[in-house]
C-alpha positions in Angstrom: 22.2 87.2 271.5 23.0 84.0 269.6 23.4 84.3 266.0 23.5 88.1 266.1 25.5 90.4 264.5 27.9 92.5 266.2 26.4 96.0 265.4 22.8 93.9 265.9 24.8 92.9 269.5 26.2 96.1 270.2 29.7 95.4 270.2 32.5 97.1 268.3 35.1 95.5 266.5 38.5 95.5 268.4 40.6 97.6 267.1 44.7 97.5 267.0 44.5 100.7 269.2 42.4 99.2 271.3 44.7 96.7 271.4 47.3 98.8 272.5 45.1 100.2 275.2 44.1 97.3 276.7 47.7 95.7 276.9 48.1 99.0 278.6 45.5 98.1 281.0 47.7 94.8 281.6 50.6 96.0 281.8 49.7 98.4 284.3 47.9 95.7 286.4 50.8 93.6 286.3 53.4 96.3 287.7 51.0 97.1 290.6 50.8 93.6 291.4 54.4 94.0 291.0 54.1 96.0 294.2 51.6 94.1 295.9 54.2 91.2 295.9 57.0 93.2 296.9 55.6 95.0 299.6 53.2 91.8 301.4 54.9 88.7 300.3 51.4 87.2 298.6 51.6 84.6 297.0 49.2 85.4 294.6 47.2 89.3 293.7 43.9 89.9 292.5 42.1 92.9 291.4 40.9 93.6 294.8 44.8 93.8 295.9 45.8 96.4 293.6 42.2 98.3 292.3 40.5 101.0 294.3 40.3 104.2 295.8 43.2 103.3 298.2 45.3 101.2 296.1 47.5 101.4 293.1 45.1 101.7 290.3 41.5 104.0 291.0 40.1 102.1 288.2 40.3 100.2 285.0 38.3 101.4 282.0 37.1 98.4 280.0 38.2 99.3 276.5 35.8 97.2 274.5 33.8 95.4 277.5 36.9 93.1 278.9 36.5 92.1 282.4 39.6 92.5 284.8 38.2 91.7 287.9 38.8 87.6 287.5 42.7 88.3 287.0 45.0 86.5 289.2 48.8 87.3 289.4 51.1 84.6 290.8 54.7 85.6 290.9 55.9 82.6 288.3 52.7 84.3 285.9 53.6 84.6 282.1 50.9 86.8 280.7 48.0 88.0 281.8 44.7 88.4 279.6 40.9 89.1 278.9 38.4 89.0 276.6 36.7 91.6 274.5 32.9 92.1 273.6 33.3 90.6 270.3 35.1 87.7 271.8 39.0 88.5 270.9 41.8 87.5 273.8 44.0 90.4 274.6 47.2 88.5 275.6 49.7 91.0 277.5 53.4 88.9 278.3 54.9 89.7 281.6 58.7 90.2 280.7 60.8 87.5 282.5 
């Protein structure tokens, strides 16, 4: 794929409503953590913690083909983000 195109590649162009969406995505990751830590006294979450059929989130939808399954939570974390098809970080800040 290198030197391709991004229609050539198949990825779309993030969009600010994508954006949006996959802060979303963060955001809601980050409160279910959020429970995770409350409720076990982890010291750190990860997607298999809070993503499933028996846990807080079913599943996460992958806006524009970000990966959530490498995120870590640590209760001292500042943001949490991913990366988008065509390469754009997604930063989400965890409100202190």
């Amino acid at each position: 794929m290198a030197g391709c195109i991004l229609a050539a590649c198949g990825a779309k162009r993030t969009s600010d409503a994508d954006i949006k969406a996959i802060q979303g995505n963060l955001r809601q990751y980050h409160a279910a953590a959020t429970m995770v830590f409350l409720e076990t006294g982890k010291d750190k979450v990860t997607y298999a913690d809070v993503v499933g059929s028996d846990k807080y989130i079913r599943s996460i939808a992958p806006v524009n083909g970000e990966n959530y399954t490498d995120l870590v939570v640590k209760p001292d974390s500042r943001s949490l983000s991913v990366t988008t098809a065509d390469g754009r970080q997604v930063v989400w800040l965890i409100p202190q």
